[in-house]
Backbone bond lengths (Angstrom), bond angles and torsions (degrees), N, CA, C in turn:
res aa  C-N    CA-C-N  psi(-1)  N-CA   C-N-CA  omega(-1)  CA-C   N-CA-C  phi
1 X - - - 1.442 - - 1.526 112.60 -
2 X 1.317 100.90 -33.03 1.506 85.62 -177.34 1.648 130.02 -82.95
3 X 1.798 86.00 2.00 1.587 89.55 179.75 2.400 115.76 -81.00
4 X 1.358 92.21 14.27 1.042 112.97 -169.49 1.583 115.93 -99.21
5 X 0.864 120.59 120.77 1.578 102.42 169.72 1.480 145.34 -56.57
6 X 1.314 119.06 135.23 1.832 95.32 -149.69 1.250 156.03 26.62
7 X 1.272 81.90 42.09 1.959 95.74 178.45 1.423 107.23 -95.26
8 X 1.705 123.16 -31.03 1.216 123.61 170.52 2.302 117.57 -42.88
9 X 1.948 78.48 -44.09 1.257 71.15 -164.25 1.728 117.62 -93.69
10 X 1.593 102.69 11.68 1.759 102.64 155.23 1.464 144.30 -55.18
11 X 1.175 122.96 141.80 1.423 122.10 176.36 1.337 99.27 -46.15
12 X 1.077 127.19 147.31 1.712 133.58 -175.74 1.810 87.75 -64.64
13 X 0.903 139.16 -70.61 1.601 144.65 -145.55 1.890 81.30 -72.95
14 X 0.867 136.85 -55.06 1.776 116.01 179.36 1.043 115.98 -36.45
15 X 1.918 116.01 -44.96 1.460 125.70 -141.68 1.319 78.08 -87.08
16 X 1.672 130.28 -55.03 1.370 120.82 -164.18 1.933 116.02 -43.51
17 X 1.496 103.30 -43.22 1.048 115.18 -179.11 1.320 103.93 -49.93
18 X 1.337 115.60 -81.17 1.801 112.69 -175.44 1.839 114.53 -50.69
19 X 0.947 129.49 -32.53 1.482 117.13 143.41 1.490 140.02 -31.41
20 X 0.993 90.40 -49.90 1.539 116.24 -169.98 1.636 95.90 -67.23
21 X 1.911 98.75 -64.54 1.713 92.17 172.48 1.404 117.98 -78.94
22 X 1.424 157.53 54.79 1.146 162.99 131.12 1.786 102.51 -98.15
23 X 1.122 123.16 -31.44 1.271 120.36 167.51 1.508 121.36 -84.73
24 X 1.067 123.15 -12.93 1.901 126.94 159.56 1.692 94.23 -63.72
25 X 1.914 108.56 -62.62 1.526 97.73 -159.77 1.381 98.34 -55.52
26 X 1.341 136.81 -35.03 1.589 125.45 -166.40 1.366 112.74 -71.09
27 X 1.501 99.97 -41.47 1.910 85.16 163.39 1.625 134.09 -61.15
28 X 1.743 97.20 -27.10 2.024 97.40 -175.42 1.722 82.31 -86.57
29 X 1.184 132.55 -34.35 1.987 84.70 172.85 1.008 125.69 -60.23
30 X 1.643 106.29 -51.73 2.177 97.23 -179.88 1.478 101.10 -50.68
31 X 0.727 156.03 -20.30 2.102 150.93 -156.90 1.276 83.49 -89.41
32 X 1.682 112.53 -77.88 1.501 95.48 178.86 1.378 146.58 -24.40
33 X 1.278 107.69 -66.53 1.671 128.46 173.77 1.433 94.78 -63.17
34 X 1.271 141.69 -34.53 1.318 115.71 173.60 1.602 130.26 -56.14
35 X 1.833 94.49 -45.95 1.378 113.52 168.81 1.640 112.68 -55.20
36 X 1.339 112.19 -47.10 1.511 110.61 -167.39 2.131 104.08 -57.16
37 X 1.846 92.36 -44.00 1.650 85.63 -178.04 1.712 98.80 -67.86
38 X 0.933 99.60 -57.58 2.555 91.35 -176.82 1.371 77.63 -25.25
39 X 1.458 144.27 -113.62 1.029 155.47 -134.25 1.875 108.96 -22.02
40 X 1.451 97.54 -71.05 1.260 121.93 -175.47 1.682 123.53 -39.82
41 X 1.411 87.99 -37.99 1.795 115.02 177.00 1.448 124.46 -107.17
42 X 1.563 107.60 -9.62 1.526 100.61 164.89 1.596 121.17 107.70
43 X 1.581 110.81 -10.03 1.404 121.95 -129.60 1.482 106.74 -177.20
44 X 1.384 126.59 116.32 1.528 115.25 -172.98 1.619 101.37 -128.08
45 X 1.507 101.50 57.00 1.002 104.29 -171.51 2.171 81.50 -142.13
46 X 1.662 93.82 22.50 1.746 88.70 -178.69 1.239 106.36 -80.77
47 X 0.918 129.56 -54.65 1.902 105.09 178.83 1.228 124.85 -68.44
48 X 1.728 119.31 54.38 1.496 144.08 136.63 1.007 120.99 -103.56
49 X 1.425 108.34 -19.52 1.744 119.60 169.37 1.240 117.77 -101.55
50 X 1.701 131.93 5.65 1.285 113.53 -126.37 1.570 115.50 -78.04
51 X 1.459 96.20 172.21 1.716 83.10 -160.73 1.867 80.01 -145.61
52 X 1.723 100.32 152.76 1.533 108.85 -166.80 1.405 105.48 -46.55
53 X 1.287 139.58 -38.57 1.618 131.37 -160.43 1.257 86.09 -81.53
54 X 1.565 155.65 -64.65 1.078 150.98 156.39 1.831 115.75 8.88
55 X 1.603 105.55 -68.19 1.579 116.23 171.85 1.779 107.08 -58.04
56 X 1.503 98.51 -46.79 1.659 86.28 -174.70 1.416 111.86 -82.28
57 X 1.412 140.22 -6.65 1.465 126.16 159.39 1.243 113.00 -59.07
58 X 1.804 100.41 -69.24 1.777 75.65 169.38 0.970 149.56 -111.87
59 X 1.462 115.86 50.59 1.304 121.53 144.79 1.565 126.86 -75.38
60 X 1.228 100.83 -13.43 1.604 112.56 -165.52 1.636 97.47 -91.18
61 X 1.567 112.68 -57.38 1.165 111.55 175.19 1.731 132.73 -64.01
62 X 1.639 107.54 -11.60 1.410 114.30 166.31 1.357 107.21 -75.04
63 X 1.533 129.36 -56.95 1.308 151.49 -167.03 1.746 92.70 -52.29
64 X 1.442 132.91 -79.71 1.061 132.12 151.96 1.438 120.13 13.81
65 X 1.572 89.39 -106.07 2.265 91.22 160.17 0.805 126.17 -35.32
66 X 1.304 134.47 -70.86 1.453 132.80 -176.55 1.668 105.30 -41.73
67 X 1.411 121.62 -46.91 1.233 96.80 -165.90 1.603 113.18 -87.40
68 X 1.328 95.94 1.08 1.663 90.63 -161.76 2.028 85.57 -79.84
69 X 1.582 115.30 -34.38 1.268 134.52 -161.27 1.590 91.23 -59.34
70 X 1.698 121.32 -54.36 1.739 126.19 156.69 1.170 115.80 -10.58
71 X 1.548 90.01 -79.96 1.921 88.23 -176.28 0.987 136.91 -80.65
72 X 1.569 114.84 -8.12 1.529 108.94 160.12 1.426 117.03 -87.22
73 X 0.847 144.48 20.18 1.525 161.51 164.38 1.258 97.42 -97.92
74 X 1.143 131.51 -88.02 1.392 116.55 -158.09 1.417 106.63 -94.18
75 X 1.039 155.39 16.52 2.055 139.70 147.48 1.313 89.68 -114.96
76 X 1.505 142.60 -33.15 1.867 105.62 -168.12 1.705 90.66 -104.79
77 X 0.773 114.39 -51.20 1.604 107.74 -166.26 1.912 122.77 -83.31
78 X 1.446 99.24 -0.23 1.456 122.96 -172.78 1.281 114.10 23.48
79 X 1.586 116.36 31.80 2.017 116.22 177.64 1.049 117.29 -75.69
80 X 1.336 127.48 4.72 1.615 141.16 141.71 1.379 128.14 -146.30
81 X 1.081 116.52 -173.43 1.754 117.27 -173.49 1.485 98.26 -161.28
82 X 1.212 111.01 162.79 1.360 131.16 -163.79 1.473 110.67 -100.72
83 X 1.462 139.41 115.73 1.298 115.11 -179.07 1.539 125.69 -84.11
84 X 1.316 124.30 172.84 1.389 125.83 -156.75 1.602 96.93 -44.25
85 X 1.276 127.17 -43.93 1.615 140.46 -167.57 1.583 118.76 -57.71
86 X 1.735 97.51 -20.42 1.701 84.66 -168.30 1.924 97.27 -94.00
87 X 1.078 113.12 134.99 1.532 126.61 168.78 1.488 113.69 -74.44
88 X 1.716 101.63 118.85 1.520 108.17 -161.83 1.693 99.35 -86.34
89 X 1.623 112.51 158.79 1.641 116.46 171.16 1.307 82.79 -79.89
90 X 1.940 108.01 136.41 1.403 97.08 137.98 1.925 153.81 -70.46
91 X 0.928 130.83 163.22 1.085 125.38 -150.96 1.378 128.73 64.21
92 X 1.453 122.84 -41.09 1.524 128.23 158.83 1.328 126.03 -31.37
93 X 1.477 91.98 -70.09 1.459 121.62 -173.59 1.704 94.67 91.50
94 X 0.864 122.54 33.05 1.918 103.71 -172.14 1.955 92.58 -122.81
95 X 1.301 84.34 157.31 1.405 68.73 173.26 1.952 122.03 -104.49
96 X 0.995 102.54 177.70 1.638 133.81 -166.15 1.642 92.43 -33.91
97 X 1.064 105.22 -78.89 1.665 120.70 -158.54 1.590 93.31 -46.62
98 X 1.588 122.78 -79.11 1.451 96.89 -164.85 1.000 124.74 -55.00
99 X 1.642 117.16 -18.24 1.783 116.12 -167.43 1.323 98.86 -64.77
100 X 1.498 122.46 -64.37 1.630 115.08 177.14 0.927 121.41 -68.53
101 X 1.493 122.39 -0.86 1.882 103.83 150.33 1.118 136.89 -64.54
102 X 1.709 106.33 -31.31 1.102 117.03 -165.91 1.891 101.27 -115.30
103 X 1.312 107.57 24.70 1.901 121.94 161.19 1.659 97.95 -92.72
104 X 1.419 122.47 -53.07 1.349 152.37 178.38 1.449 105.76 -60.12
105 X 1.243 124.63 -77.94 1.767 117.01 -144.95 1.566 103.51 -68.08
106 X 1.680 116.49 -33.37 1.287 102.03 -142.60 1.637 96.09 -83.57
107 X 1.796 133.36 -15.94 1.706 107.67 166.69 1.490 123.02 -82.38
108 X 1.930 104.48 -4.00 1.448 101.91 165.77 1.498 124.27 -80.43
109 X 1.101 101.50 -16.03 1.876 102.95 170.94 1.730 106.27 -103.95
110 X 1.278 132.52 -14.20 1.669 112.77 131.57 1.498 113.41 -30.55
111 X 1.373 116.09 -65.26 1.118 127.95 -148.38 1.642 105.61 -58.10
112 X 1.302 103.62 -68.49 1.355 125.09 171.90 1.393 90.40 -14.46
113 X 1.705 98.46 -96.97 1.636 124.67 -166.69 1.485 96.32 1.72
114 X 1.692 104.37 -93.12 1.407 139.87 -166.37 1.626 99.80 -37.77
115 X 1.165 124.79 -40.91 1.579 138.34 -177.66 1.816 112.04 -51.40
116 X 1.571 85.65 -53.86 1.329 107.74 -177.12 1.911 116.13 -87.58
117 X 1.066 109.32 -26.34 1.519 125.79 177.08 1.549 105.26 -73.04
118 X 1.503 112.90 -25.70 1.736 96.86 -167.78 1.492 89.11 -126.79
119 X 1.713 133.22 42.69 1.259 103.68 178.45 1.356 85.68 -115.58
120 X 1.212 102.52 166.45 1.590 142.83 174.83 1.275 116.34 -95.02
121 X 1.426 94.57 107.23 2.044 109.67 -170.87 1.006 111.92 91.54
């Protein structure tokens, strides 16, 4: 939070709010990119099978959104800003934290899925 601009200094129940909605958009990208790989493979029942090109579609296609979701948030739609603290990618312009969240989260929630899709009990 604090890599955010004035979020420190929100009523806790605001900040929860804008949390809350940055975590819907993070769920409709993974949904998305899930749908885009079902699509891709025929079958949305692929992360029971999953197979490495599987992880790199959607990882590529979450990573994608998310960042494109970055920059239209903060330069066209300015509904947040980055504070002096967060370290921008170059060329992006987005900053640090979501980019490696979203290098990071999207083969650990493959993982999950598939974890949870093929266990027993």
């Amino acid at each position: 939070m604090p890599l955010f601009t004035g979020m420190l200094e929100k009523r806790y129940s605001e900040a929860t709010l804008i949390c809350l909605k940055a975590t819907a958009a993070d769920v409709a990208i993974a949904m998305a990119a899930f749908w885009v790989v079902a699509l891709l493979s025929q079958t949305r029942r692929w992360a029971m099978a999953v197979r490495l090109k599987h992880v790199v579609q959607f990882s590529a296609v979450a990573f994608v959104l998310a960042m494109l979701a970055e920059m239209v948030g903060t330069n066209l739609l300015h509904s947040y800003s980055y504070d002096s603290r967060m370290p921008l990618v170059p060329l992006l312009h987005v900053g640090l934290a979501p980019f490696l969240q979203w290098v990071f989260l999207p083969p650990v929630i493959v993982w999950l899925v598939y974890r949870q899709a093929t266990s027993k009990g």
